[in-house]
C-alpha positions as CSV (number, residue, x, y, z in Angstrom):
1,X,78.6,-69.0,4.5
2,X,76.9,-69.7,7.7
3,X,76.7,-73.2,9.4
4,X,73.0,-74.5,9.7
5,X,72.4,-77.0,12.7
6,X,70.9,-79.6,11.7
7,X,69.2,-81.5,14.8
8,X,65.7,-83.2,16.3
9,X,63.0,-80.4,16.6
10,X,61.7,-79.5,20.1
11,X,58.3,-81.1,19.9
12,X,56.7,-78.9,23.0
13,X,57.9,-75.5,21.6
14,X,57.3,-76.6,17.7
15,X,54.1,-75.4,16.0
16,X,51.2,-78.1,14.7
17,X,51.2,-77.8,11.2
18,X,47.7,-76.6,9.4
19,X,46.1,-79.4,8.0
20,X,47.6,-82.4,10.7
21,X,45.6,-85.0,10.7
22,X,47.3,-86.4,13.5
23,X,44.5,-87.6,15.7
24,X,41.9,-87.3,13.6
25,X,39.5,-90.2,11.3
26,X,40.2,-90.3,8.0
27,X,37.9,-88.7,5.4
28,X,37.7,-91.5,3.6
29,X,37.4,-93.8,5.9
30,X,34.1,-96.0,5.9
31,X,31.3,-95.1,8.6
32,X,29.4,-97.0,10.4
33,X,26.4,-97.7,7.3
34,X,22.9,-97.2,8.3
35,X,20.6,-100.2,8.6
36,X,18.7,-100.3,4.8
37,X,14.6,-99.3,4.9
38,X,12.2,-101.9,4.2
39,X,11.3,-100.0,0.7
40,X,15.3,-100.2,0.4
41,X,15.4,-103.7,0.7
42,X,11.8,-104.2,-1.3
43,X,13.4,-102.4,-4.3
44,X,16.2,-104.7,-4.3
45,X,14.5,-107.7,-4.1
46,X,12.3,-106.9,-6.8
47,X,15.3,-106.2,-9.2
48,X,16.6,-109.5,-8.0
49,X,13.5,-111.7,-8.9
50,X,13.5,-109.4,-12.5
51,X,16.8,-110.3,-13.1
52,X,16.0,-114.3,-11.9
53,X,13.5,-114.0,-14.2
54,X,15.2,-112.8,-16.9
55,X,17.9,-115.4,-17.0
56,X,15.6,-118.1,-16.5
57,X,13.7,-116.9,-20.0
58,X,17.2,-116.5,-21.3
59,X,18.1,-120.2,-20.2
60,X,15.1,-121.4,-21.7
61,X,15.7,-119.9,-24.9
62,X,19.5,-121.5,-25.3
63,X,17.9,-125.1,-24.2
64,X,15.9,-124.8,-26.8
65,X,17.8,-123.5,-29.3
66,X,20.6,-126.3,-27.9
67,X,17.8,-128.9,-28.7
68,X,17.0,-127.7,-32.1
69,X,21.1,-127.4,-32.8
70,X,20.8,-131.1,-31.8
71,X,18.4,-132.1,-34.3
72,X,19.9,-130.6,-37.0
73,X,23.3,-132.3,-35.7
74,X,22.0,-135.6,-36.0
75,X,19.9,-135.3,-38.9
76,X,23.4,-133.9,-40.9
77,X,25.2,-137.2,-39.2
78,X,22.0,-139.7,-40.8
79,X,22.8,-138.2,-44.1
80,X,26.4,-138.4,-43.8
81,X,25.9,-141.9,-43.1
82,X,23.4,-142.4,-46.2
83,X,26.4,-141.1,-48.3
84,X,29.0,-143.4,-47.1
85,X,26.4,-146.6,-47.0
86,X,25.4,-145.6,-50.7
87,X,29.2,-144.9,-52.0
88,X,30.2,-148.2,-50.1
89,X,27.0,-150.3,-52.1
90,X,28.2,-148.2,-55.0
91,X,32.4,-149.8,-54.5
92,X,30.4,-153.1,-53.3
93,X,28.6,-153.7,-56.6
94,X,31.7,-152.9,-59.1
95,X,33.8,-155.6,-57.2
């Protein structure tokens, strides 16, 4: 079997592979974005205020739906504390 030799490759008599990219930007590297057009930036600040509007309807709809949640919170506590005055009257008067 023959001996290879395995060693440091000449770099001035070796051959640049196809494809290097030695030198060269990356495809994927981000480039320099282009400033955004007034209609650009119109467009986006229309979806903004729809969306701003949108959540304040939506906020407005869970305060109010938080106030009537209230209500019925403290109108089940009132009656819960009918009960117990009326059972306690109720222990009160067989003593």
């Amino acid at each position: 079997m023959a001996q290879r030799r395995a060693g440091k490759a000449n770099r001035r008599r070796a051959a640049p592979r196809a494809g290097s990219r030695r030198g060269k930007a990356k495809s994927g590297a981000p480039k320099a974005s282009p400033q955004p057009s007034d209609a650009t930036l119109k467009e986006r600040l229309a979806a903004l205020e729809r969306e701003r509007d949108s959540l304040r309807a939506a906020l407005e709809q869970e305060r109010a739906r938080r106030q009537a949640l209230e209500k019925v919170h403290a109108a089940t506590r009132d009656r819960i504390a009918w009960a117990l005055d009326s059972l306690q009257a109720i222990l009160d008067s067989r003593s």
